[in-house]
Every structure is written in C-alpha cells, then in structure tokens.
VOTORLO-821669 format. One record per residue (C-alpha): x, y, z; residue in three letters. Coordinates in steps of 0.05 Angstrom, whole numbers. Example, Ala and Ser with C-alpha at 12.3 -4.5 7.8 and 13.67 -1.06 7.14 Angstrom:
2
<r px="246" py="-90" pz="156" aa="ala"/>
<r px="273" py="-21" pz="143" aa="ser"/>
END
This chain:
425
<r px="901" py="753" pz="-167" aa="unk"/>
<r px="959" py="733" pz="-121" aa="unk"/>
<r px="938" py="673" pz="-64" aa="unk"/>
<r px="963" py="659" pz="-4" aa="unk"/>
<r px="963" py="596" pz="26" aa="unk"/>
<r px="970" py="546" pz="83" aa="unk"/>
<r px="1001" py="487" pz="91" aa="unk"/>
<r px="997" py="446" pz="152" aa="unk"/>
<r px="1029" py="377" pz="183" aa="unk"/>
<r px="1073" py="359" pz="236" aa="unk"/>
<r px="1120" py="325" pz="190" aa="unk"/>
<r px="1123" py="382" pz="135" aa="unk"/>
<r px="1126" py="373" pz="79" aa="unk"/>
<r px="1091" py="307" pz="91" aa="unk"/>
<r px="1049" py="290" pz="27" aa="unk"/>
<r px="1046" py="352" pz="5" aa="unk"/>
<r px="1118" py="357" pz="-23" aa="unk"/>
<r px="1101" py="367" pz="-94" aa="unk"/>
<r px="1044" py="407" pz="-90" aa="unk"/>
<r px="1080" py="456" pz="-32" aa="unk"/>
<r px="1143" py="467" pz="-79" aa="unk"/>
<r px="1103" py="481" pz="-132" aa="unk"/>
<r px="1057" py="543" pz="-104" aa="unk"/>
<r px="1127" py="559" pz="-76" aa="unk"/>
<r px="1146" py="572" pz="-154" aa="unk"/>
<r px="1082" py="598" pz="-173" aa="unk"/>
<r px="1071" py="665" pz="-184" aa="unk"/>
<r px="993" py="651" pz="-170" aa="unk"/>
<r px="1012" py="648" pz="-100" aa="unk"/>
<r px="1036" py="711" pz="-67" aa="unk"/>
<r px="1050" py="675" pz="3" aa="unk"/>
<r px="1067" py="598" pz="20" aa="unk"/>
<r px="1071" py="583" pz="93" aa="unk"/>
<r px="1080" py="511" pz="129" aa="unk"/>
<r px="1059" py="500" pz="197" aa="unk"/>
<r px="1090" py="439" pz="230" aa="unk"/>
<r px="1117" py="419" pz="300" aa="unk"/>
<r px="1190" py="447" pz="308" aa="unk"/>
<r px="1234" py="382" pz="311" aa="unk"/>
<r px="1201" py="349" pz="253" aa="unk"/>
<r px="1213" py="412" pz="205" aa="unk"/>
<r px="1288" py="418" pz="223" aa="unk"/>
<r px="1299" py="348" pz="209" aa="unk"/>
<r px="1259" py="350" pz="133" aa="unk"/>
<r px="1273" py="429" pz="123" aa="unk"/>
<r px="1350" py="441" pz="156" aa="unk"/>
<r px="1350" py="498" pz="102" aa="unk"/>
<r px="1307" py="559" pz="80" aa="unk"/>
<r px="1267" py="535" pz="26" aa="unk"/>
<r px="1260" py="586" pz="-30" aa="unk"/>
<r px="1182" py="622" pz="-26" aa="unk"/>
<r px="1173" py="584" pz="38" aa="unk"/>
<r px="1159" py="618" pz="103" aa="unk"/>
<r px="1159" py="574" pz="167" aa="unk"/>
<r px="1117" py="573" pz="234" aa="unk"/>
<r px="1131" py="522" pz="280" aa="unk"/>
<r px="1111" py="502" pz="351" aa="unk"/>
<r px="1134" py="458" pz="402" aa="unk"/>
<r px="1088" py="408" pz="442" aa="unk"/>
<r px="1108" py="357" pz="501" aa="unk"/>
<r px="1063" py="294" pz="485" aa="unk"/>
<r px="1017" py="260" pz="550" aa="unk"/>
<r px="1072" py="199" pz="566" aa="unk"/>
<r px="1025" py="128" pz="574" aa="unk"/>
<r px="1011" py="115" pz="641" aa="unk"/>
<r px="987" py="199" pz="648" aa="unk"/>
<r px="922" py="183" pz="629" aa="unk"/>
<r px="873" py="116" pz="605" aa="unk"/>
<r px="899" py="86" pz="544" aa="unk"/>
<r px="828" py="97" pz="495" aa="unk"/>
<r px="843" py="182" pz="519" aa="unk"/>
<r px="917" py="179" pz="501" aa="unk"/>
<r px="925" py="189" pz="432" aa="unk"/>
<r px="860" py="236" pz="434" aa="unk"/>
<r px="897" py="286" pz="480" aa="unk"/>
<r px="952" py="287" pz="446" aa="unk"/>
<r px="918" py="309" pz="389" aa="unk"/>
<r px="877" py="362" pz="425" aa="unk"/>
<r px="952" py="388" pz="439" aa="unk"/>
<r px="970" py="390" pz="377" aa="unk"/>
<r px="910" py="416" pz="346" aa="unk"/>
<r px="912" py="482" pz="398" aa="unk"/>
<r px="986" py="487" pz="396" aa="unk"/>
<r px="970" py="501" pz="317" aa="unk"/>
<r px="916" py="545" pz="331" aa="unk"/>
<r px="966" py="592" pz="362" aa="unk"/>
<r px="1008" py="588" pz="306" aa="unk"/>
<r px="945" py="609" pz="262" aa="unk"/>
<r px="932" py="661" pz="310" aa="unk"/>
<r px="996" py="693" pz="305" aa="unk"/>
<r px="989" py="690" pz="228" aa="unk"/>
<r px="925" py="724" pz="237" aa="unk"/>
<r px="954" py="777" pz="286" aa="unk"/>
<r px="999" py="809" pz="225" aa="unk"/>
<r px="942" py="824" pz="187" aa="unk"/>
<r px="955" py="759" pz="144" aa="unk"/>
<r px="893" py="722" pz="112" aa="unk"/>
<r px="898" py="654" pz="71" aa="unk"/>
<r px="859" py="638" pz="19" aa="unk"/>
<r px="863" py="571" pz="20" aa="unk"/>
<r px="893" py="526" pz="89" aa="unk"/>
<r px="912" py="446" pz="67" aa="unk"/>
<r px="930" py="404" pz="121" aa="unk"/>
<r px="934" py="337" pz="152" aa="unk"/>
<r px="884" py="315" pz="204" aa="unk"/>
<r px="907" py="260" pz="222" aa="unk"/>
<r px="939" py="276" pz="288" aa="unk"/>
<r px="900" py="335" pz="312" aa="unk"/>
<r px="936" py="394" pz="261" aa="unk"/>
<r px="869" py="421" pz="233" aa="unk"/>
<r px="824" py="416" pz="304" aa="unk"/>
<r px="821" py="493" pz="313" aa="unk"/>
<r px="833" py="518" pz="237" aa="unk"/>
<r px="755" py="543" pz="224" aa="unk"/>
<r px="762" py="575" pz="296" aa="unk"/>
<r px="817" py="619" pz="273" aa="unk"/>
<r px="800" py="629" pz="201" aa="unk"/>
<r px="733" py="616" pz="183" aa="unk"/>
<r px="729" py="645" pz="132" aa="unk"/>
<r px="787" py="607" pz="87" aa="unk"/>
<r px="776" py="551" pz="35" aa="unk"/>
<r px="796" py="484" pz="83" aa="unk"/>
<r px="825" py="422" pz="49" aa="unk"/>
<r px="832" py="357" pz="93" aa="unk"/>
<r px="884" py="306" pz="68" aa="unk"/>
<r px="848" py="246" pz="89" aa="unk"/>
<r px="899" py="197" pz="89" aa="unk"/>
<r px="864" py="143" pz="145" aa="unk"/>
<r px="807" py="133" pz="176" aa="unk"/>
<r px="811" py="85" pz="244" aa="unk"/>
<r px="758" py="27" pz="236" aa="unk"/>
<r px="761" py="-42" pz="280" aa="unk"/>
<r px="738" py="-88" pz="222" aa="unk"/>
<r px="771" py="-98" pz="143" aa="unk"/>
<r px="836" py="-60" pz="160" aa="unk"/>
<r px="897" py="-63" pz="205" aa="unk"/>
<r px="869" py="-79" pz="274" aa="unk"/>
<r px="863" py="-156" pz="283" aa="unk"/>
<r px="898" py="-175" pz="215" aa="unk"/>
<r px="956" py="-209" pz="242" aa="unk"/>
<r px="942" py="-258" pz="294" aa="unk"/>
<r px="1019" py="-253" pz="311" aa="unk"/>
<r px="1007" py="-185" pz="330" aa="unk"/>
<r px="936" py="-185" pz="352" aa="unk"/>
<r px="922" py="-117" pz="374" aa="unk"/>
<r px="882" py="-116" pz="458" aa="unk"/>
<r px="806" py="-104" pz="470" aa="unk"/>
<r px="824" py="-46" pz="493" aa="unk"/>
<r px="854" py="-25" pz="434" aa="unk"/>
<r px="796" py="-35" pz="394" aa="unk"/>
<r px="754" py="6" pz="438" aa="unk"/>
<r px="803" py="60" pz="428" aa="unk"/>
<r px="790" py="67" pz="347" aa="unk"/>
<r px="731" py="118" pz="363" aa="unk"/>
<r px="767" py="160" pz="410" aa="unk"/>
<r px="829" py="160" pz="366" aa="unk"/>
<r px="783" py="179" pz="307" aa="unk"/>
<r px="748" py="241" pz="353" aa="unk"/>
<r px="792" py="296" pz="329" aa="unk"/>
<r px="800" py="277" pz="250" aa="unk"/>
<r px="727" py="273" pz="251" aa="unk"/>
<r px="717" py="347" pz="274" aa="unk"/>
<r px="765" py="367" pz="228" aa="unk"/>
<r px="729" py="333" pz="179" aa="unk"/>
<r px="660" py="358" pz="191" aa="unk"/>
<r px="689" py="432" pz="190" aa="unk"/>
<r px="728" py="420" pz="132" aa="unk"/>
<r px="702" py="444" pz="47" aa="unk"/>
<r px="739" py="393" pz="15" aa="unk"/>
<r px="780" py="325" pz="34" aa="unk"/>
<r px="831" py="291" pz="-7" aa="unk"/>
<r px="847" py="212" pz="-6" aa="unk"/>
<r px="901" py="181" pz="-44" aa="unk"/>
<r px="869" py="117" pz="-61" aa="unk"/>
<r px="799" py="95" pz="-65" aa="unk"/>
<r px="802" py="46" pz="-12" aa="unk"/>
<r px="838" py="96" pz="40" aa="unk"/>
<r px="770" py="141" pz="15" aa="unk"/>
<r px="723" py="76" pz="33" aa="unk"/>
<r px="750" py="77" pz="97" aa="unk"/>
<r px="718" py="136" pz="116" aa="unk"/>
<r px="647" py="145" pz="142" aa="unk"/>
<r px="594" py="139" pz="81" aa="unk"/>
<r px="566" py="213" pz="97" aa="unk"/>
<r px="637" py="244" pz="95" aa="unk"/>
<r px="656" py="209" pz="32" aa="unk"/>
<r px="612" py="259" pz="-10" aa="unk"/>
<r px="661" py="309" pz="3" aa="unk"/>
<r px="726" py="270" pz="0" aa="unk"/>
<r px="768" py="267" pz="-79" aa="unk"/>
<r px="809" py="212" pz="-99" aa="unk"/>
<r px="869" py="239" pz="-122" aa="unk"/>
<r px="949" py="218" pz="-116" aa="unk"/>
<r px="999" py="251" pz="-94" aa="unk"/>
<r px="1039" py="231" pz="-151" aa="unk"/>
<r px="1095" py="205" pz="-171" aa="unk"/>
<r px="1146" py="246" pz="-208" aa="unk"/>
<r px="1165" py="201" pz="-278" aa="unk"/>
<r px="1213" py="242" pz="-301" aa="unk"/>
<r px="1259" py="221" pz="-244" aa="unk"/>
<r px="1232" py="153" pz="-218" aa="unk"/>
<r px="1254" py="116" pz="-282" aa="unk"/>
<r px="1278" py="51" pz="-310" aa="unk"/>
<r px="1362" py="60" pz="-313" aa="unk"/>
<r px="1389" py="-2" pz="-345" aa="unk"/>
<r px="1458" py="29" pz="-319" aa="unk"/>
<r px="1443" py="39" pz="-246" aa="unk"/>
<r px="1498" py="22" pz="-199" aa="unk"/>
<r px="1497" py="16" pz="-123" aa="unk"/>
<r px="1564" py="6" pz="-79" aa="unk"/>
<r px="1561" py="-21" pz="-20" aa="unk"/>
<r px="1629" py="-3" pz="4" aa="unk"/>
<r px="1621" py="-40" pz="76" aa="unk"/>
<r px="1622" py="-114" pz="31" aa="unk"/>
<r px="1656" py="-92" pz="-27" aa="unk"/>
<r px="1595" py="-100" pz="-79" aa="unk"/>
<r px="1573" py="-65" pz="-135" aa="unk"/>
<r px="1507" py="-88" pz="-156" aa="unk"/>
<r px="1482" py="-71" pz="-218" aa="unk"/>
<r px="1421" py="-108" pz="-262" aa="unk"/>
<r px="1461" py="-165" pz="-285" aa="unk"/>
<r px="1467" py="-178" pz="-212" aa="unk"/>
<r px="1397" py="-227" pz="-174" aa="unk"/>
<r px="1380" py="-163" pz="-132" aa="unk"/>
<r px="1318" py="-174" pz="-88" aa="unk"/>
<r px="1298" py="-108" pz="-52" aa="unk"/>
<r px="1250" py="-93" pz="9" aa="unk"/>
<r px="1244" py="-23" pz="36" aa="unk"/>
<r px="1199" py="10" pz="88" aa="unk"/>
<r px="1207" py="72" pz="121" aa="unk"/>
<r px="1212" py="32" pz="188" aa="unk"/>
<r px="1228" py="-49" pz="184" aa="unk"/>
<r px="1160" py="-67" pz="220" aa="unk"/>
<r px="1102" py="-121" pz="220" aa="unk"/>
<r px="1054" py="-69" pz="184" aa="unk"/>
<r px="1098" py="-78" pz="122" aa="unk"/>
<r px="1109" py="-151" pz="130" aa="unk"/>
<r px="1185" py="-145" pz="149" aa="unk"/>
<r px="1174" py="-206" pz="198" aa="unk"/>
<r px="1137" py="-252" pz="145" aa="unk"/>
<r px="1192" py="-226" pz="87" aa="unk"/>
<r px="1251" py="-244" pz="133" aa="unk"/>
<r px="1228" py="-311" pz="149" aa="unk"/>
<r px="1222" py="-327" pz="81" aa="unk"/>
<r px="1292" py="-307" pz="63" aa="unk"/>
<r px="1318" py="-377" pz="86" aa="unk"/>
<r px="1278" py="-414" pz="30" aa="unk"/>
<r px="1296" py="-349" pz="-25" aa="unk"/>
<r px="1362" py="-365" pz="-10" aa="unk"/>
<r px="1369" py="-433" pz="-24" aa="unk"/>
<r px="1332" py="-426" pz="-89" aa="unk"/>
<r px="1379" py="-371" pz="-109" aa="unk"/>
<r px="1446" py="-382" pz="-81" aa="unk"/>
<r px="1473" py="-315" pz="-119" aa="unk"/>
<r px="1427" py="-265" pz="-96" aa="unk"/>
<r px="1438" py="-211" pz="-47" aa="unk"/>
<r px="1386" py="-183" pz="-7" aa="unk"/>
<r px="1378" py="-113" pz="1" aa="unk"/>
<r px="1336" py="-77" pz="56" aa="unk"/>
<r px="1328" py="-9" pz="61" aa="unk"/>
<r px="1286" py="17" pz="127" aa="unk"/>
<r px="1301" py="50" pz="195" aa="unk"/>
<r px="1297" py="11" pz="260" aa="unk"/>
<r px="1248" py="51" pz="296" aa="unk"/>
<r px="1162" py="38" pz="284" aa="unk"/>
<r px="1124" py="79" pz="245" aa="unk"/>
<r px="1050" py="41" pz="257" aa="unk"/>
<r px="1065" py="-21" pz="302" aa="unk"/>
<r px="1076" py="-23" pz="366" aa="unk"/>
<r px="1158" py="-34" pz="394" aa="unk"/>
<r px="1171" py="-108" pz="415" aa="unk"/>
<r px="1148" py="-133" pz="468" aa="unk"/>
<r px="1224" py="-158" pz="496" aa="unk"/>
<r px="1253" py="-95" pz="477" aa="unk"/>
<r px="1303" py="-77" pz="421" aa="unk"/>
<r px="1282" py="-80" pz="348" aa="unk"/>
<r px="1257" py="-123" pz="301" aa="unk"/>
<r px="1308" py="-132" pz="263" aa="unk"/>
<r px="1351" py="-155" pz="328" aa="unk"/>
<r px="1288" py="-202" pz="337" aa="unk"/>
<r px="1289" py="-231" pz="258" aa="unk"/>
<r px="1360" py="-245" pz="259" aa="unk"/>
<r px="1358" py="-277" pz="331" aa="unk"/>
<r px="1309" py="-324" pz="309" aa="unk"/>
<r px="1328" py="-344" pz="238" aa="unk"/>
<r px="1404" py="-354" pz="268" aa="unk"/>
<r px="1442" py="-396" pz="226" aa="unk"/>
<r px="1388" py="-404" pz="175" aa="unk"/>
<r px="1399" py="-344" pz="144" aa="unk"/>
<r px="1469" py="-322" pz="114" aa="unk"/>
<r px="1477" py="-256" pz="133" aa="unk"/>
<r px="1535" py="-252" pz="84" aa="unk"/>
<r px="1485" py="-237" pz="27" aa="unk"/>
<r px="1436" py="-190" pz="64" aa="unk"/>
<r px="1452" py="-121" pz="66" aa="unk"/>
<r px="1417" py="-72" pz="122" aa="unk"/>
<r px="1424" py="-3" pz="91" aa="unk"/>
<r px="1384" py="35" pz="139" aa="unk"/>
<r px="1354" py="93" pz="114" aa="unk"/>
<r px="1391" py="127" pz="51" aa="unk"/>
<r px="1389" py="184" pz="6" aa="unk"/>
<r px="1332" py="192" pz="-41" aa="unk"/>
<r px="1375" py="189" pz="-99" aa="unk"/>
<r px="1408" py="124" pz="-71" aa="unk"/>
<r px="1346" py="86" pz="-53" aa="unk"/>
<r px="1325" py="100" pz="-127" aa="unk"/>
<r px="1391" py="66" pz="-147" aa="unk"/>
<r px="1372" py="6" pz="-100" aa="unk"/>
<r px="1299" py="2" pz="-146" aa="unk"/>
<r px="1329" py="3" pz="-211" aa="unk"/>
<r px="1374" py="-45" pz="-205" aa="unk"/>
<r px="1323" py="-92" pz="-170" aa="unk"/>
<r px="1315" py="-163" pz="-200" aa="unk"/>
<r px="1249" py="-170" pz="-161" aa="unk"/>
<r px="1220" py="-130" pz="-111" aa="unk"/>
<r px="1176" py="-149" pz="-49" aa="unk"/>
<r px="1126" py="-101" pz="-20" aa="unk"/>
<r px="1084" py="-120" pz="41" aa="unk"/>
<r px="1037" py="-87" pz="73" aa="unk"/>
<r px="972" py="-104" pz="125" aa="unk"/>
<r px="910" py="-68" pz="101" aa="unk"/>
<r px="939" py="1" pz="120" aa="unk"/>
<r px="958" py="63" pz="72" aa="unk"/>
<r px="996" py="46" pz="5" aa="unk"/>
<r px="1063" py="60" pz="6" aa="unk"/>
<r px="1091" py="110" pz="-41" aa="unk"/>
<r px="1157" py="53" pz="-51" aa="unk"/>
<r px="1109" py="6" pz="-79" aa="unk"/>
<r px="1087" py="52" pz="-137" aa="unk"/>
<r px="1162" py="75" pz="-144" aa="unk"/>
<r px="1185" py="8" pz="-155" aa="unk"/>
<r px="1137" py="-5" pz="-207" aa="unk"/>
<r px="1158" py="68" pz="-240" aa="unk"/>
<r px="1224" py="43" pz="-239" aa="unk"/>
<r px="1195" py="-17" pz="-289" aa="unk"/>
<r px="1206" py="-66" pz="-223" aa="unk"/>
<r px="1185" py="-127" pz="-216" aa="unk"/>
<r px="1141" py="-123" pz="-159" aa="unk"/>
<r px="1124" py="-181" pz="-116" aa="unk"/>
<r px="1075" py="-159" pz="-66" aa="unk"/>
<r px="1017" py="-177" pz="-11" aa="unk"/>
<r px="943" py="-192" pz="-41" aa="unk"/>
<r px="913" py="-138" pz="9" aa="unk"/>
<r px="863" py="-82" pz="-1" aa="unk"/>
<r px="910" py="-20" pz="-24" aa="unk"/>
<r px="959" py="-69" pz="-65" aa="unk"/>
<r px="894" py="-99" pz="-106" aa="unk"/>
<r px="880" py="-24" pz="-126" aa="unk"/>
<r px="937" py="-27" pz="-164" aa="unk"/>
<r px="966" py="-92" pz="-181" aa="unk"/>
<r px="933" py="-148" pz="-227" aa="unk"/>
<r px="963" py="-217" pz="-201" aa="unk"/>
<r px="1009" py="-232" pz="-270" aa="unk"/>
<r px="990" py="-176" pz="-307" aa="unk"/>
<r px="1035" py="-118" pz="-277" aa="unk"/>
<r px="1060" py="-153" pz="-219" aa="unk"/>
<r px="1046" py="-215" pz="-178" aa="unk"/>
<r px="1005" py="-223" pz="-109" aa="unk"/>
<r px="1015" py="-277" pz="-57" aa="unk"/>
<r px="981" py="-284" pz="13" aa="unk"/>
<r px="1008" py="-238" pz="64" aa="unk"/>
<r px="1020" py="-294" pz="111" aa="unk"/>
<r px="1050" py="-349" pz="66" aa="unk"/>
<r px="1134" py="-350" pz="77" aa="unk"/>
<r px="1123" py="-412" pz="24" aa="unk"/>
<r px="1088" py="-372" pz="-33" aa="unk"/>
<r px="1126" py="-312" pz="-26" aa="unk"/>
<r px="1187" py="-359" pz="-32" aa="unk"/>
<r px="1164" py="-390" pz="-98" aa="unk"/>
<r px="1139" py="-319" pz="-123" aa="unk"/>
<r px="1198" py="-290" pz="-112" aa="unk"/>
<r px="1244" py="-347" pz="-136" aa="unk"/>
<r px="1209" py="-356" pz="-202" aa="unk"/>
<r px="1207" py="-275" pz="-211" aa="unk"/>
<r px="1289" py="-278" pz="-201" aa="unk"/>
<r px="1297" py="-340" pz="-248" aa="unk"/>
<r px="1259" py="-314" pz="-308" aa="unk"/>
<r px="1268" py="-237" pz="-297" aa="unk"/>
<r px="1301" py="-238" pz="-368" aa="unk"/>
<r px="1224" py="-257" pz="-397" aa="unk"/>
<r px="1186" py="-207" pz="-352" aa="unk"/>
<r px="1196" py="-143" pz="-388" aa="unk"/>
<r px="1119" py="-146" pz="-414" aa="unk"/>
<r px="1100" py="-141" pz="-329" aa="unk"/>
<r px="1152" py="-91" pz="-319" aa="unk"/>
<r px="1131" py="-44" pz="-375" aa="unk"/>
<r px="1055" py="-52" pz="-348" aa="unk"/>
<r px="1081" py="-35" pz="-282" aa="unk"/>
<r px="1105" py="28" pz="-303" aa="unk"/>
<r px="1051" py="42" pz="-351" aa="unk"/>
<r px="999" py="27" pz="-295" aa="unk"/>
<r px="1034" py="82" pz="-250" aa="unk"/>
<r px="1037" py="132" pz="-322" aa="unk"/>
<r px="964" py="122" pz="-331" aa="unk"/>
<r px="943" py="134" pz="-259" aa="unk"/>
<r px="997" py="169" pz="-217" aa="unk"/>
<r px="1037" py="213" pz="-263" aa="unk"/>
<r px="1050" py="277" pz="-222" aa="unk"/>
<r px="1060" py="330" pz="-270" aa="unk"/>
<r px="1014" py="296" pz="-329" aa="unk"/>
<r px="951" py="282" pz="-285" aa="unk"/>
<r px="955" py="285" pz="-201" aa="unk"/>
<r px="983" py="357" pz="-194" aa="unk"/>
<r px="933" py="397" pz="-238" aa="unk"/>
<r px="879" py="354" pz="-195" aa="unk"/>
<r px="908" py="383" pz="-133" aa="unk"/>
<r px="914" py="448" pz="-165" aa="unk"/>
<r px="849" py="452" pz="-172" aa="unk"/>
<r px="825" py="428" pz="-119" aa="unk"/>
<r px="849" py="489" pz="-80" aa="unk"/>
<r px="803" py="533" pz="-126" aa="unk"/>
<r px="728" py="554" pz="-87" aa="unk"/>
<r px="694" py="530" pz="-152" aa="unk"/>
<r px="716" py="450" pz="-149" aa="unk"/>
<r px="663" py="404" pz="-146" aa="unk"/>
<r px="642" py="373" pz="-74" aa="unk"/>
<r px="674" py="313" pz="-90" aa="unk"/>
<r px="707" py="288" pz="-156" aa="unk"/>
<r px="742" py="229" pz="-179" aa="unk"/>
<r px="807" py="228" pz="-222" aa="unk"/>
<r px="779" py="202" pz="-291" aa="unk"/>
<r px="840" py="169" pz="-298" aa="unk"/>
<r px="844" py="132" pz="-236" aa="unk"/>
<r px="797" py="59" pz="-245" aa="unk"/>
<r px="770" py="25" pz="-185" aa="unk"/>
END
C-alpha cells in the first residue's frame, strides 16, 4: 500500500538527498513532501522537483545581544521548531496523514512533530550531539571557545533532546557522531551512511579542469594538491593547511594548489577583526606564499568539484573532532590520495598507510612532509588509492548497502536500533 511521507530540514534536501529522490521515484510512496525554511529551499530547490511537494515557512532569528548568550541558540530553535509545527498543521488541516516524518533535529525542526502527528512513525537524523569534552569545544587553543560557551552546550542541546526522547527511531552517520550522544538514547539510534553514490564519484584517469582566470588545464599528469570545505574555516583546518603551504611549496615547486570553499562559516565563529579568513591567511603568510600557484575557486558545480578530485595528486582533509565530511569519503571514491587529520571521525575511516595517511591536526611540519612525500611518489601509491576506494565500496556504497538501510528503516517493523553489518568500528 501507497506511503506518504515527511521530510523535514531547514536546508532541504540536507542529508537526505538520496533517500528524498528516491521515495520521490517510488511508486511505494503515494506522497513526498519537504518541509524547510523558505530561503534555504529556493536556493537548493529553484525548480519543481518531480513527486516533490513543498511547504515552507519563514522565521526572523533572535539577533545576539536580544537575549543571554547560553538562551540564544535555544530560542531560535523553539522558533523554528513551532514555525514547523504550523506547517504540519496545515498538512494536517487537508485531511493529509504521513506515515512516516524524517527530519533533522538539529536546529529545532522536529520540536512539535509528535504534537501534531502523534500518531506517525518519527525518524531523527542525529547528526551531533553538543558535549564540552572529546569533541570540538576546547580543541584548538587558537580558537579556544569562552566559559560561557561551554555552559551553553546544555542549553543548545535542550531542543534536539526533546526531539529525541519523542522520536521511534534515530539515524547517525558514523559511529562516533552515534557515541556522542547520551548512553540511554543510543539504544535507539542506527549507524547508517548516507551514502555515497559510486557510480558517479569515480576514478577518471581523463579528468580535466580549466581554470580560465590563469590559463591552466590541470589534468593527473599535473602535482594537483586539493582542499575543499563547504566554508574555508578553522573547524576544517583551513588555517593550519594554509600555513603549511609555504613549506609544500618549496618541496614541490610545480604544484598548484587548489581550494574549493565559500568565504562565509559554517561551524566557527567569524574573525574576530572582521573580514574572512582567507583575507586573514593571505595577510599573514604575505610574501611567503606564491599566490601564483594557489587557486581560490569558491564554491563550484558538483560536477566541477568532482573534476577538481579526480585529478588530485594528493588530497588534504582537516577536520576538529566535529561531523565527517562527505568530501573526505568522495575523495577517497575518486581513488584519492587522501592526506588527512588523525581525529575521531577521520580514524573511523582511514588506517594511517593503509588507505590513506594521518598526521596531527596541529603540525604545519608533518602535514608538509605528508603531503610532499604523497606528491613525489603518487606514481607508487595506487595500492592506497584502490583501498581508499574499496574502503568507501565496502562501507558507504549508496545504492549497494546505505539506501536499502534507510529504506528500511522507515518501515514500523525495524529493529530499535541496528548496526550496518558492513560498517566496522
């Protein structure tokens, strides 16, 4: 019998890309919705999407200085969570009743969804859980987060946590984003990807990409060393990989650099003096860095960044203890050569010399050697590269093993909490 389902986040489609365009296709699903705030789904949906019906909201966030800094983020969410609930309530108004509602907790989305539909199957997407110890907050002494900022993680963790509670199932894409998460709520909460789609994140020996403002083509017989982040921010190293580019370029004279990111912050907060941190990177390296052979792409095209990872010579991924980045697992799909930070997520996945290499977070000097050594004998490496992209086969195929997880997850009769028997801790 026909579904119909639910799919909520404020940045729809969020991580639930695949699985959404899938029940979109399926004829087991007789109505897809997405519920997201208006601005956000204009900018990732400027088109009608095919099976797809949308209900959006609008919500003007508490500006600091409104209210203490530990309520902030809280009330904000409480915003968001009721501005949903009268999205769900207009649903519910039509006569319309989901079987299943999937969304993200994170920022308040799912606060009101038992209030309005009790009665439907609820599936968290527990992506991270705020703790002040063993993750993000205090890691980097650079950027040392205030007292009062670690007196904030239980406020900030308030509305996820009712969500949570009220929730039948939860979803985490790694183990260690699950072990974040209180010990009594991790009964519930299944360790499953959201997958990475092999058939189109592949090794192409022929990849090209232009870069018309230098006059480059790059291609694999070029040293390409790549670094991409959705936003070029400490969380994802940018400040430790940029001061290492000095040394990386004296040890390779004919490389060329190229990062892919926004300017804006996704996680950390903006600079203190203002501006970006790129501005702040290329102020302070100055002459030490020739900015000749370091190309800023900004964000790109899917299809181009995928370009930019196959024809990678080495590529660096950074991260603090924080949620594992989708690039990192593309780049090793790609066969990359990854080169990345010896933190929590990263360890999850890559073996130090066995499908990639790991270096301390903080250390400009190993990274440099790591990195230099990766370039110089990339033409002996293809036994790491092909476990890079076997190690993402074996544990994060999307149409072989994640989506049928997810798939049946949605289903009443999944188990309270299971474990992908493919996925190794």
């Amino acid at each position: 019998m026909p579904r119909r389902i639910v799919f909520i986040h404020q940045n729809a489609p969020g991580q639930f890309k695949h699985l959404l365009t899938h029940c979109a296709q399926s004829p087991e699903y007789e109505e897809v919705v997405v519920i997201g705030e208006k601005r956000r789904v204009l900018a990732h949906f400027p088109r009608a999407v095919p099976g797809v019906k949308f209900h959006v909201y609008e919500m003007a966030e508490i500006t600091p200085g409104q209210l203490p800094p530990e309520l902030l983020y809280t009330a904000n969410a409480m915003r968001r969570g009721r501005a949903v609930a009268l999205c769900l309530q207009s649903l519910r108004s039509t006569g319309f009743r989901p079987d299943v509602i999937y969304g993200h907790p994170g920022w308040g989305d799912t606060l009101h969804v038992r209030d309005v539909f009790p009665e439907a199957r609820i599936i968290n997407y527990c992506e991270f859980y705020f703790n002040r110890e063993g993750q993000d907050i205090g890691f980097d002494p650079e950027f040392q987060a205030e007292v009062t900022d670690a007196y904030r993680v239980r406020t900030d963790n308030m509305t996820q946590l009712s969500s949570l509670v009220d929730a039948d199932a939860g979803i985490s894409p790694t183990f260690w984003q699950r072990s974040r998460y209180p010990e009594l709520l991790r009964k519930s909460i299944s360790v499953i990807h959201d997958g990475i789609d092999l058939d189109v994140v592949r090794p192409d020996p022929a990849a090209e990409v232009v870069l018309p403002h230098a006059s480059l083509r790059l291609s694999r017989q070029t040293p390409v060393i790549t670094y991409v982040a959705r936003n070029l921010e400490p969380y994802r190293g940018f400040h430790v990989f940029m001061r290492s580019l000095p040394a990386i370029q004296a040890a390779l004279p004919d490389a060329r650099i190229v990062i892919v990111g926004g300017d804006d912050v996704s996680y950390s907060k903006k600079p203190a003096r203002g501006g970006t941190y790129r501005e702040m990177m290329l102020s302070e390296l100055g002459a030490r860095l020739d900015t000749s052979r370091v190309h800023f792409l900004g964000r790109i095209p899917y299809a181009q960044y995928l370009r930019v990872l196959q024809v990678s010579s080495v590529h660096v991924y950074l991260t603090y203890p924080f949620v594992l980045s989708w690039s990192m697992l593309e780049a090793m799909a790609t066969g990359g050569m990854v080169v990345a930070s010896r933190t929590a997520p990263v360890q999850e996945v890559i073996e130090d010399g066995i499908n990639g290499r790991l270096v301390d977070f903080f250390s400009h000097q190993d990274l440099t050697e790591a990195v230099s050594k990766a370039c110089l004998e990339r033409d002996s490496l293809d036994a790491l590269r092909h476990a890079a992209r076997e190690t993402v086969a074996k544990r994060f195929d999307l149409k072989r093993i994640c989506l049928s997880q997810q798939l049946a997850l949605l289903d009443p009769a999944y188990p309270p909490a299971f474990v992908s028997a493919s996925a190794t801790q």
